[in-house]
N, C-alpha and C positions, 0 to 999 in steps of 0.2 A: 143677765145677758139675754133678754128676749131678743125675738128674732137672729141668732146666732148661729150664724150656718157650722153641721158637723165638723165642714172642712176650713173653720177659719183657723187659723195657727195660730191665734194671741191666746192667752189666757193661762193656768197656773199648771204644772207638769198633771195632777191628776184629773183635770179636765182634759187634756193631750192624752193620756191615756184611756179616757172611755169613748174620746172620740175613735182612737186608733182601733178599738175593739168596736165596737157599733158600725163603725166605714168596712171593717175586715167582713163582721158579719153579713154588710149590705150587702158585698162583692161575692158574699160566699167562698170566701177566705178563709176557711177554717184554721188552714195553719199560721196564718198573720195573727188572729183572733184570740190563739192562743197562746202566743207569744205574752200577751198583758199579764193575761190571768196567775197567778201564781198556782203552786202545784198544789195545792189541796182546797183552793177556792170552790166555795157554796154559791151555787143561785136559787132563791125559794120564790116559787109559784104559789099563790094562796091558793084556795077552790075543792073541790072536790070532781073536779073533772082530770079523764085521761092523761092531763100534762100539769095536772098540779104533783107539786113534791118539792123533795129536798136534794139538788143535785149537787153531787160533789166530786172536785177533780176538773182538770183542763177537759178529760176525753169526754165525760159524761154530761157536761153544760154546752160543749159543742156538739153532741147530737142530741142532745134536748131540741136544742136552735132547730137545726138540720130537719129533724121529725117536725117543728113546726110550719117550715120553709116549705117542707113536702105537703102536709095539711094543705097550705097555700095556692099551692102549685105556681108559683111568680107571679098571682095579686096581690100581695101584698104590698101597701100604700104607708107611711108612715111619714109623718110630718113634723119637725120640729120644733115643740113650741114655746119651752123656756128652760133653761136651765138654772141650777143653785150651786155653788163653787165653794167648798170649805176649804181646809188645810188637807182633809183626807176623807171628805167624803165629796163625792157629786150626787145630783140628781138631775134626771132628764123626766119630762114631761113633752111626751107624746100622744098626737092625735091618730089613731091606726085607723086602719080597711083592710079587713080579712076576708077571703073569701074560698071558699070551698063548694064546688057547685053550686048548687041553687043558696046553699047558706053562709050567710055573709054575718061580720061583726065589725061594729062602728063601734070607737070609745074611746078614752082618755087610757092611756098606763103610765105610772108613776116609775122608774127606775130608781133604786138607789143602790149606789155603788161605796163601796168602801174600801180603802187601799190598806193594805198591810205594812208594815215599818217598812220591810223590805223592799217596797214599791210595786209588787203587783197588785191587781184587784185581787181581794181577797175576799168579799162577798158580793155576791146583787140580789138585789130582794125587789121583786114587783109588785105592784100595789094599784088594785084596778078598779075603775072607778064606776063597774056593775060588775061583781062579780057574777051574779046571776045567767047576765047575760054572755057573759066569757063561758061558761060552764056547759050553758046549753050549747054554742057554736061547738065547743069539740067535742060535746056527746054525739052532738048530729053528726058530725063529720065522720065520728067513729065508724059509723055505721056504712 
């Protein structure tokens, strides 16, 4: 589905529902956001930087977010540039713009999402395409 805007409304319920969790997230809608996620849902961060781990739970993936948005401070750029549509899984492939004062990060991130029988997301796992350079952006910014 290249070029396929967040907000088109065709495609199969768990594409509808990672858009409905990514558009919450855009808005900073954390309680829309968490409406998708199912109650014990994981999101893993590869890296070895401040915001890599293993989060688990509606509350703890939505302030993951939250903490990153702040890092941010509303530069954050993100672009849509293809998606892949299973029975139960999606993935998004996105182009970002991070920026934290003077330190910025450009790059690919790979989403994949996985739904649970039950129908919420049940995992997301990112997957980035320097991690290096993802690592250094929030060491710097730590500081």
């Amino acid at each position: 589905m290249p070029g396929t805007h967040p907000l088109d409304e065709s495609g199969s319920d768990a594409l509808l529902q990672v858009r409905r969790f990514l558009m919450a997230l855009a808005d900073r809608e954390a309680t829309l956001a968490s409406v998708e996620l199912s109650a014990d849902a994981t999101y893993h961060v590869p890296g070895s930087s401040s915001v890599a781990g293993t989060f688990t739970g509606r509350q703890e993936i939505l302030t993951y977010f939250q903490r990153i948005f702040g890092f941010a401070s509303g530069s954050e750029a993100l672009k849509w540039v293809d998606w892949m549509v299973g029975t139960n899984l999606v993935s998004a492939l996105v182009d970002t713009h991070l920026q934290s004062g003077l330190f910025e990060f450009k790059g690919q991130l790979l989403f994949v999402f996985s739904r649970s029988p039950l129908g919420g997301i049940a995992a997301i796992q990112l997957f980035l395409e320097d991690q290096a350079r993802f690592d250094r952006f929030f060491a710097q910014s730590d500081r």
